[in-house]
N, C-alpha and C positions, 0 to 999 in steps of 0.2 A: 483929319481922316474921317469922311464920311463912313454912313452905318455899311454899303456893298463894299468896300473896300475892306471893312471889320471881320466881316465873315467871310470876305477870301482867304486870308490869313488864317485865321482859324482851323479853316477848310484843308490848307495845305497844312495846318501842324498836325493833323490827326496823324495822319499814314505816320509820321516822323515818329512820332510817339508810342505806337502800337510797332514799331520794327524795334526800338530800342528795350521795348518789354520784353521782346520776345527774346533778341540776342541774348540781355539780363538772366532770364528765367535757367538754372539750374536742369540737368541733367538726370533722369528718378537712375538713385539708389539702386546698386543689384540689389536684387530679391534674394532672401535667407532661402536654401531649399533642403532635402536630405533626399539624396539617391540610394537606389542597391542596383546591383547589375544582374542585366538578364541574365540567366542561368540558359545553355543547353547541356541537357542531362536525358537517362532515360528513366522513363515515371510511366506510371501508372494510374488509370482511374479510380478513382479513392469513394470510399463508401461512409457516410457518418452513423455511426450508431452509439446508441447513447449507453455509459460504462458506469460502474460502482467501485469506490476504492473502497477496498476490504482489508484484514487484518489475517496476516496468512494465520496466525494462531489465535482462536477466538474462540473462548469455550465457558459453559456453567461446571463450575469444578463443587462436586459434588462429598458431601461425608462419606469415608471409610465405615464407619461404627457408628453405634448409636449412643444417644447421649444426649446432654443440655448444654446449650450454645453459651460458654462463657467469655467470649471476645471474637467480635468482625471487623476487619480492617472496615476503613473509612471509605466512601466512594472519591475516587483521585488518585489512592495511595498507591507509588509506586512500590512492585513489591520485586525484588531480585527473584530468582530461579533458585529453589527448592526453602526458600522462606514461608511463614505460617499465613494463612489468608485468613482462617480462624482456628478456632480453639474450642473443646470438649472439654467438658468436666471428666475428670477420669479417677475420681477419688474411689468410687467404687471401683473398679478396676484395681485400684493399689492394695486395696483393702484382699480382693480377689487372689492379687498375686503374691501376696503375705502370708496367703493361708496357702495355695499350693506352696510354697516354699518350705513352708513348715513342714507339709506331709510328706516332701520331698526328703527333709530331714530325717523325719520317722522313719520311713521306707529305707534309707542310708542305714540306720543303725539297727532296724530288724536285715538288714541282709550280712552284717557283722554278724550280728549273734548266728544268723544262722547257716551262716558258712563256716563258725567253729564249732557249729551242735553236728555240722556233714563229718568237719574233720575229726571230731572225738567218733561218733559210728562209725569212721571208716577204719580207726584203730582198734576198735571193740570185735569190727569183723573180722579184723585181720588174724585174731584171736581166737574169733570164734565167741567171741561174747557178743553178740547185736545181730538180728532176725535182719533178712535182706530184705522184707518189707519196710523197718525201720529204716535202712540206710535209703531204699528208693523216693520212703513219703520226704524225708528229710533234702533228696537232690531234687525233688520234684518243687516243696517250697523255696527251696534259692532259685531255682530257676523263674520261679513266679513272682518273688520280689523283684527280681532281675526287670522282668517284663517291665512291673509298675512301676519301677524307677523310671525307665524309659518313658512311660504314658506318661509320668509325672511333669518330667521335663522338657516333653511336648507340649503340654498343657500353661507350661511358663511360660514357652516359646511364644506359643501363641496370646497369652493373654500381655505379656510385654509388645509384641506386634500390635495390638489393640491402644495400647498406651500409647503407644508411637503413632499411630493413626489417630490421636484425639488432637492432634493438630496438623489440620490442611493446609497442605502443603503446596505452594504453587511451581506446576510442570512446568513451566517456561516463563523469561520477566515481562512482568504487563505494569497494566493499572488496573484497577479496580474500579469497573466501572456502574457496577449495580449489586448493594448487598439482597443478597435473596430471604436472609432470616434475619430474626434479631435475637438480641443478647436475651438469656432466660426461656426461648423456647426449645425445647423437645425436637428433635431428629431422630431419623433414621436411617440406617445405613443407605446411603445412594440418592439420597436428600440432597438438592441441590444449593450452595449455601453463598457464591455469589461467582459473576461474573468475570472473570481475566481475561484483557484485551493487549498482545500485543501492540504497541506502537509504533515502534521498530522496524518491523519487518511486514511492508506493506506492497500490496500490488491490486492492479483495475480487474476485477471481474466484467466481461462486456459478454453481451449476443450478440452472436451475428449470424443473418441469415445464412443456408447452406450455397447461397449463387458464389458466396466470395470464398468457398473453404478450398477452390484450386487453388488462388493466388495467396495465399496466406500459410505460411511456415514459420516454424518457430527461430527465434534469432533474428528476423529482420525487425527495420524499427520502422514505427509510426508516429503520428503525427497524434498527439491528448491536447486537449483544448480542457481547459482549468479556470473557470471567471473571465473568460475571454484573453489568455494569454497561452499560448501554442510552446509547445515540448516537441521532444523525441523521447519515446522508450522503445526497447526492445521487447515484442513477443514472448514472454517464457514458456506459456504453454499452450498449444492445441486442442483440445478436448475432441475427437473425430467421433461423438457420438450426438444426434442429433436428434431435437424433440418431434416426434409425429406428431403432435398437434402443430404447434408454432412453428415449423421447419427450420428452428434456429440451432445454434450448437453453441458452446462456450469457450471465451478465449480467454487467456490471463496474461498481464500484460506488468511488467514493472515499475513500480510507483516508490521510486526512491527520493521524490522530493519533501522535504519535510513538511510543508505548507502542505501538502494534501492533506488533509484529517479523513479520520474513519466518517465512512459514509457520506463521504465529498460526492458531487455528480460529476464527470467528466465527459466529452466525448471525443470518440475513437475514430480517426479517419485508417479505412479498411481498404487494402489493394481490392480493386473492383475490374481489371480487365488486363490483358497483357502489357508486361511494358513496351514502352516503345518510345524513340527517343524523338525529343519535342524544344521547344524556349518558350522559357517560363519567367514569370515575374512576380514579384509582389502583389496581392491584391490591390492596396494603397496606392500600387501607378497607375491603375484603371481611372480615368475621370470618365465621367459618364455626362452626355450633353442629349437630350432626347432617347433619338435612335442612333446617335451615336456616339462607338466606343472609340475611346483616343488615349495615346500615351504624352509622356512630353520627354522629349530625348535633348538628354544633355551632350552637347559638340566638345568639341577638343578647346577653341576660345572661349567656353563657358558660357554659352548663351542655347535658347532651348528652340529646339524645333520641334512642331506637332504631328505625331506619326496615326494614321487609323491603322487601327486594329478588329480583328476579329477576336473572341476570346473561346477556349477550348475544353478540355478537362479542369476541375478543379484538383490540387495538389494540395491539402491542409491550406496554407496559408500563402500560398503559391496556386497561379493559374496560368492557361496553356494560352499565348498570344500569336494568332496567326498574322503577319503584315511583314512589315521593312523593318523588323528587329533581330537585331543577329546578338550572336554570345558576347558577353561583355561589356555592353552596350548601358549609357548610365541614364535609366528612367528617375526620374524625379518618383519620392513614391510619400512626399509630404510639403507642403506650400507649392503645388502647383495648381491650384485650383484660377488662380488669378493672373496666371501665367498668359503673354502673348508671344509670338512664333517671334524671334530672332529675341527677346529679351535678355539681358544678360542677368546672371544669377553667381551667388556663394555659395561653394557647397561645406554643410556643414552638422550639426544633428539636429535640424528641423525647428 
């Protein structure tokens, strides 16, 4: 075999070679994807404003009486509802209400003696033995012990009140989140001695300008974004008073997930224009390629087609898609980035 005769050979096994690779070569793998279906609903244009989770019960509970601070809870300590937050020396107080007690005693046994000094005058006069001066000065002093008995044990009333007031007492259950005094100093009545923060019972303080105070009523829900992860609450309250300088008003809003903590940032998406009904979709089905917006629509045999879209109102986490998208429709809304038009795909969570 001469050397042209070598390389004819050769020549014709190429193509033979390169068909049988190709036959060989494997079919790609559907593609993992995760869908949601387009929603048609009726929505409205949403407004973002930025909100504070607050503590509906947040207060500096302050001393009753005065006195020297002999015990503050700890900062953390959970304290139940009507429990001590701190403590008064009150020894001088007991000391106080020891002696009124006593006088109170006295006053008891001068109004014996002299309710039976009334009732011997009153036998004396019956008689004719006893000047009716004597028997008036005699009802005039019972009546006056009488009195001071009563001051007396007003005067107990009160200073047992004060006893009772030397430990603060917490109005509602919190923590304790800031002692204001410490142990051995001096107060005075209405001194503030530490901080209780509901936990429990939380909700979003937001502003929001007065353009959205038509759409917005108490009882509907919104859309709180929290570290980048979206909610529904309900509205609780409207506040319809609005600041002339900043033109905002305030909304309060329900913040019943436990992960919120006091003084979390959240933000509030606020109804911003009438509703009106639209199809909407996941953010995450938007693929974005230049100046153009595209979805990827999954078929009934599982394989994806490329739909253009316009995009419309944003909805929280949801936006308005103008194009060939109808209700129910399954957009890919994660592994379609690498997607091409008839490919087939698994659906499944991303």
């Amino acid at each position: 075999m001469n050397f042209y005769t070598r390389i004819a050979i050769i020549t014709c096994l190429f193509p033979v070679m390169s068909w049988a690779e190709e036959a060989e070569t494997p079919q790609a793998p559907a593609a993992p994807v995760r869908v949601e279906q387009a929603q048609r609903d009726t929505f409205s244009a949403t407004l973002w404003v930025s909100g504070t989770v607050i503590s509906q019960n947040d207060a500096r509970i302050a001393a009753e009486t005065d006195g020297r601070i002999t015990w503050v809870a700890d900062v953390g300590s959970r304290i139940p509802k009507g429990e001590a937050i701190a403590r008064i020396d009150a020894a001088d107080l007991k000391l106080e209400l020891a002696d009124s007690e006593a006088r109170l005693e006295s006053l008891k046994s001068q109004l014996t003696y002299r309710d039976s000094s009334l009732q011997r005058l009153q036998k004396l006069a019956a008689s004719n033995n006893a000047a009716a001066t004597q028997l008036d000065e005699a009802q005039s002093q019972l009546d006056m012990t009488r009195q001071e008995i009563k001051r007396a044990e007003v005067a107990i009333a009160q200073i047992k009140r004060r006893i009772k007031q030397t430990e603060v007492l917490a109005p509602f259950p919190g923590v304790v989140a800031e002692r204001l005094v410490q142990i051995g100093e001096f107060v005075n009545r209405g001194a503030q001695v530490a901080r209780l923060v509901d936990t429990d019972h939380r909700e979003i303080r937001a502003q929001a300008p007065l353009s959205v105070a038509g759409w917005l009523r108490e009882g509907m829900q919104v859309s709180v974004e929290h570290q980048r992860t979206e909610s529904l609450s309900p509205v609780s309250y409207v506040i319809p008073v609005g600041d002339e300088r900043s033109r905002m008003f305030e909304v309060r809003i329900a913040a019943d997930n436990p992960a919120w903590i006091i003084g979390s940032p959240v933000r509030v998406a606020l109804p911003n224009s009438e509703p009106r009904e639209m199809i909407a979709i996941p953010r995450d089905g938007l693929v974005l390629r230049g100046d153009n917006i595209f979805v990827m629509r999954v078929n009934k045999d599982n394989t994806v087609e490329k739909i253009m879209v316009e995009t419309g109102i944003g909805l929280g986490g949801f936006v308005e898609v103008i194009g060939n998208v109808g209700q129910g429709d399954r957009i890919v809304t994660r592994g379609g980035e690498r997607l091409q038009p008839g490919q087939a795909v698994t659906i499944g969570d991303g």
